[in-house]
C-alpha positions in Angstrom: 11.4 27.4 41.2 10.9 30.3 39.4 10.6 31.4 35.3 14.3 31.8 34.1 13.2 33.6 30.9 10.9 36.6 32.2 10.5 38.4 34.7 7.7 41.5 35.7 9.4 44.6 37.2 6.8 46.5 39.1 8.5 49.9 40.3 6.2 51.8 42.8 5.7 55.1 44.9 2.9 55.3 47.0 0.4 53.5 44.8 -0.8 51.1 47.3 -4.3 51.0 46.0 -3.5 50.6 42.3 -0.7 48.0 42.8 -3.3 45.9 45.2 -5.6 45.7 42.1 -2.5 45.2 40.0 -1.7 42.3 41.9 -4.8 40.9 42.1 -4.5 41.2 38.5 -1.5 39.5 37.7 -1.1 37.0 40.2 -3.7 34.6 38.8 -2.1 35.2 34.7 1.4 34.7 36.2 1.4 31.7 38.4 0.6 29.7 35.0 4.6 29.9 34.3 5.8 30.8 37.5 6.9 33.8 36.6 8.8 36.5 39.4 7.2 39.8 40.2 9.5 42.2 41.9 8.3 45.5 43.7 10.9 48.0 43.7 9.1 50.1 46.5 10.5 54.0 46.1 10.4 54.5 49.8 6.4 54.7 49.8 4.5 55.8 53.0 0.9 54.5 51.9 0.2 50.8 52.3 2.5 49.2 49.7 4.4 47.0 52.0 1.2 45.2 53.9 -0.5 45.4 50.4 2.7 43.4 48.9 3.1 40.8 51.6 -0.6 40.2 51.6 -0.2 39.2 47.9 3.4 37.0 48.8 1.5 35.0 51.1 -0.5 33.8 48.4 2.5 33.6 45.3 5.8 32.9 45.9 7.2 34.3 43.4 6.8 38.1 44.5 9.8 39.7 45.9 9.6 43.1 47.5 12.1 45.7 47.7 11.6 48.8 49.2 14.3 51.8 49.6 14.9 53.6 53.1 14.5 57.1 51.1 13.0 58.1 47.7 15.8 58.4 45.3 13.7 59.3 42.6 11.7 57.8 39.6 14.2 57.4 36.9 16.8 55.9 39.9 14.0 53.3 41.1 13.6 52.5 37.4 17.1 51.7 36.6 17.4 50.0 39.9 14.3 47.9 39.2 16.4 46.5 36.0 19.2 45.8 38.0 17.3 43.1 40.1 16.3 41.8 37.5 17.5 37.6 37.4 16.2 36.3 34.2 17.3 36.7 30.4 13.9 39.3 29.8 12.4 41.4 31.7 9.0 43.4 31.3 8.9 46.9 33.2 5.2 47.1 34.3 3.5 49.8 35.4 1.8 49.8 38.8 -1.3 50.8 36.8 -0.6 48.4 33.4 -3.3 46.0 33.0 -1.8 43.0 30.9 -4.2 40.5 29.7 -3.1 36.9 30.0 -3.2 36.3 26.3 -0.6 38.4 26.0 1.5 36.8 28.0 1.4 33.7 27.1 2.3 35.4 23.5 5.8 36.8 24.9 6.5 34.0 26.5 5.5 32.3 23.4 7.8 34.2 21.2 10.8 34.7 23.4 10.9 30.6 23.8 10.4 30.2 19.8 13.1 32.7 19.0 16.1 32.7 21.1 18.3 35.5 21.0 16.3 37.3 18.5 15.5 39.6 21.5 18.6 39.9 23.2 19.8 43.8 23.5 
């Protein structure tokens, strides 16, 4: 079972390379609290989708969702929110490098503080 209280939002356009090393990244940081990943592909023609189901043989939280046409950056963004399952969410770049100090510190502070956060 999955984190309920975060979730990383990975939206993507041909970036195959850079979310590969993202991933690899990640992965390791984010299977401590079972957290989901999801991949909002923008319709990419490079390698994403091998390169993300390579990765969610390894970590079953990774979901990937990839549009049938590019509907543009801000669109992907938004739509990336709206798949979103948990209370908090952390948009993450396909290039952000997070260090796993740092997440343990949201995770951290979102448990300690309940509602402190919520929009």
């Amino acid at each position: 079972m999955h984190n309920n209280l975060l979730s990383i939002l990975i939206p993507t356009f041909n970036r195959a390379q850079f979310l590969d090393y993202s991933l690899g990244l990640h992965i390791p940081l984010l299977k401590k609290y079972s957290i989901r990943i999801v991949v909002v592909d923008n319709a990419s023609t490079d390698d994403t989708e091998q390169v993300v189901s390579q990765w969610a043989q390894n970590y079953d939280h990774l979901i990937y969702v990839k549009h049938r046409e590019n509907i543009g950056g801000i669109l992907n963004f938004e739509y990336a929110l709206s798949y979103s399952q948990t209370k908090y969410v952390w948009m993450l770049g396909d290039t952000y490098e997070v260090d796993g100090t740092v997440i343990d510190f949201v995770l951290d502070t979102l448990s300690k503080n309940p509602g402190q956060y919520d929009v």
